[in-house]
C-alpha positions as CSV (number, residue, x, y, z in Angstrom):
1,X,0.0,0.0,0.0
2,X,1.5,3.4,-0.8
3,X,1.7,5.4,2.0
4,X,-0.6,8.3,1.2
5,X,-3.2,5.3,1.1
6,X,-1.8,4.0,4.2
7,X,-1.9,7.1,5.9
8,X,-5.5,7.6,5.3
9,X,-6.4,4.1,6.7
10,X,-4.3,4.9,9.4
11,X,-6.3,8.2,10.1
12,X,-9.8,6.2,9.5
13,X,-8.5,3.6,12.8
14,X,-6.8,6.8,14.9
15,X,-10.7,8.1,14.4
16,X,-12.2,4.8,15.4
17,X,-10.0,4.6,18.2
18,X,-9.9,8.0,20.1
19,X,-13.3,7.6,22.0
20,X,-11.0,4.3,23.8
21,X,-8.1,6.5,24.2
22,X,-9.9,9.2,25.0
23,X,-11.8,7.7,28.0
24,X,-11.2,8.9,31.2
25,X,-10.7,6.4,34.3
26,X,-12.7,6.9,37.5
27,X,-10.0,7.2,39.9
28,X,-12.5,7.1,42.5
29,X,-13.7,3.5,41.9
30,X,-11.6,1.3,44.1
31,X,-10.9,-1.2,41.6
32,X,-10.5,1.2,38.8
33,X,-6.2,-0.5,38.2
34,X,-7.8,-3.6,38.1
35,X,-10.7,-2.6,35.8
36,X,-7.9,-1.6,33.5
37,X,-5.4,-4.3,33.9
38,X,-8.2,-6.8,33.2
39,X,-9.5,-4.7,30.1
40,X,-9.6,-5.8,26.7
41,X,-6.7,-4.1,24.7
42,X,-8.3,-1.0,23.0
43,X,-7.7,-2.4,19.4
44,X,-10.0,-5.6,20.1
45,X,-12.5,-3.5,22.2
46,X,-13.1,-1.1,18.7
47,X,-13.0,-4.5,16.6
48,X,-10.4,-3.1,14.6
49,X,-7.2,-5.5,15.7
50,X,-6.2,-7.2,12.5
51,X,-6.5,-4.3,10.7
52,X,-4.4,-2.0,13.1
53,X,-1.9,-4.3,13.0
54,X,-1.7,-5.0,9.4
55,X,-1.2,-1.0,9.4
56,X,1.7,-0.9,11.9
57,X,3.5,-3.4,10.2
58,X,2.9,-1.6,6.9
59,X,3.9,2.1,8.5
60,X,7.0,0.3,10.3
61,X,8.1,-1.5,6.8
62,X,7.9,2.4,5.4
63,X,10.1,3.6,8.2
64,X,12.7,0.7,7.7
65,X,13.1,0.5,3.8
66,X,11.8,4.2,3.4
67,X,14.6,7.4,2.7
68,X,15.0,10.0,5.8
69,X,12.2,11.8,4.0
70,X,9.7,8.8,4.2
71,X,11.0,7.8,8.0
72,X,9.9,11.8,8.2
73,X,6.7,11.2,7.1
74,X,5.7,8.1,8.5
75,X,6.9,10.2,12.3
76,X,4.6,13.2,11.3
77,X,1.9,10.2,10.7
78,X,2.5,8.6,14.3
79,X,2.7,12.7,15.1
80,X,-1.1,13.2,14.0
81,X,-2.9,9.4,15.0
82,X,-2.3,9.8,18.8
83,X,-4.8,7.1,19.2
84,X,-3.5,4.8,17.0
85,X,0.1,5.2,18.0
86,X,-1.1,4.9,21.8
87,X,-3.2,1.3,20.7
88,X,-1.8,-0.3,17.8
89,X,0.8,-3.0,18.5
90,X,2.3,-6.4,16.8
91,X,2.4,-9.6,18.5
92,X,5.9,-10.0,21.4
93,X,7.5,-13.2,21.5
94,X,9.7,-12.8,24.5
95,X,12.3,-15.2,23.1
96,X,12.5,-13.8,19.0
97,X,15.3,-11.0,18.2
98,X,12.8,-10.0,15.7
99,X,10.0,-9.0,18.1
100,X,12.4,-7.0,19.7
101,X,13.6,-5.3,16.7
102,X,10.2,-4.5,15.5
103,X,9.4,-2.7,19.2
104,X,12.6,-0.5,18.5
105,X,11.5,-0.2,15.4
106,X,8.3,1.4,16.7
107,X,9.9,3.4,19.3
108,X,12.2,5.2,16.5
109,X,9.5,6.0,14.6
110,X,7.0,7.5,17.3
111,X,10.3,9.3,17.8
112,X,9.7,9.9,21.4
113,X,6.2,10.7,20.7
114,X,4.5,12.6,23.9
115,X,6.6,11.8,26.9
116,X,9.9,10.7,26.1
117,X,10.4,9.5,29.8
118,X,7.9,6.3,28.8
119,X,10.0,5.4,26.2
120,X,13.1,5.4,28.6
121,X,11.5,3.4,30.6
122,X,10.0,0.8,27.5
123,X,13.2,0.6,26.5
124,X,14.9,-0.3,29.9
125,X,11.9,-2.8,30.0
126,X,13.0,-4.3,26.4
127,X,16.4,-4.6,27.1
128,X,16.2,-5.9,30.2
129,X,13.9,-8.7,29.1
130,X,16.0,-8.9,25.7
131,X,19.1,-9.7,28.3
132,X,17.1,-12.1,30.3
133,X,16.4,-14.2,27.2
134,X,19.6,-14.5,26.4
135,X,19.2,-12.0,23.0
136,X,21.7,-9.5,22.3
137,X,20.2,-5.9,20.9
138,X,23.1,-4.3,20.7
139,X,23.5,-4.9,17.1
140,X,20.4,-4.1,16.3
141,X,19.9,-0.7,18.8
142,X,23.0,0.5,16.8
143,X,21.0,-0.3,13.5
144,X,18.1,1.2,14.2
145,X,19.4,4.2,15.9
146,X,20.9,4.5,12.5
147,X,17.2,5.0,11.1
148,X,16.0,7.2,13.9
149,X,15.7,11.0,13.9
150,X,18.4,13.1,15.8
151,X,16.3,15.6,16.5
152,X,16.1,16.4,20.6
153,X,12.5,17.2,21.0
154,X,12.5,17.7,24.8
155,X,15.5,18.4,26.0
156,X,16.3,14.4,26.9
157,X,18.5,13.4,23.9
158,X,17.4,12.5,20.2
159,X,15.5,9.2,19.7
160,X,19.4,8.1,17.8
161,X,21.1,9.3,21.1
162,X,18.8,7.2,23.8
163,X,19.0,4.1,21.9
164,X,22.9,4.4,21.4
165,X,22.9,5.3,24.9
166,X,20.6,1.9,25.9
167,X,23.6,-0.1,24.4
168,X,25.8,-0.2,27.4
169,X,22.3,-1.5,29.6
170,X,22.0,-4.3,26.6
171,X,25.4,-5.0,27.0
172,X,24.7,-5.5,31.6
């Protein structure tokens, strides 16, 4: 799919997807963490899973084969579908290098989207886990920070300079 089609597909689930993201938690319910742990993930809960997923993988197969100018425009995508950035995901096999690779993938192209302190702390979380299984990232944190923007958007470091920095906590 070319990616102004892609784009608009993507903008169609953002769409379907924002009254989910959107939702506000009753902090006051006493079991409102649990409510939400036990929640069905927002993609199933709009009926829209296969098809969010089939776009993520199609947006993240822009970034990776794409120029710097298509890696651009598939960040300005993630940029405008908060909701779909926020929900969409791909299937995690703890033990496969290339469901690793895909998350960093993801990461570099949301380019530290809102908060760039949650993806410090995904990141930690991946390779930690990546560690634990035995799977070394280093290779590919170096290869993907080579795809990622340099741009520091908050003060914290460019998306290339926290994933080259996540290399010595792969290498732990």
């Amino acid at each position: 799919m070319s990616l102004p089609d892609l784009e608009r597909r993507v903008a169609q689930l953002d769409e379907v997807l924002r009254p989910i993201a959107q939702r506000r938690v009753d902090l006051t319910n006493p079991n409102w963490a649990a409510d939400l742990a036990n929640a069905r993930p927002p993609v199933e809960e709009a009926g829209v899973s296969d098809e969010a997923e089939a776009a993520l993988a199609d947006l993240l197969d822009h970034y990776e084969r794409g120029d710097e100018p298509t890696r651009a425009a598939v960040r300005a995508i993630f940029d405008r579908c908060t909701s779909f950035r926020w929900a969409a995901t791909l299937p995690f096999d703890e033990t496969a290098l290339r469901s690793y690779r895909s998350r960093l993938v993801k990461v570099s192209a949301i380019d530290q989207g809102p908060d760039p302190r949650e993806v410090l702390v995904e990141l930690w979380s991946l390779a930690d886990r990546a560690r634990a299984a035995g799977i070394d990232l280093v290779p590919t944190l170096v290869e993907v920070a080579g795809m990622s923007s340099d741009v520091d958007r908050y003060g914290m470091g460019s998306t290339r300079e926290i994933l080259l920095g996540l290399v010595e906590r792969a290498r732990l």
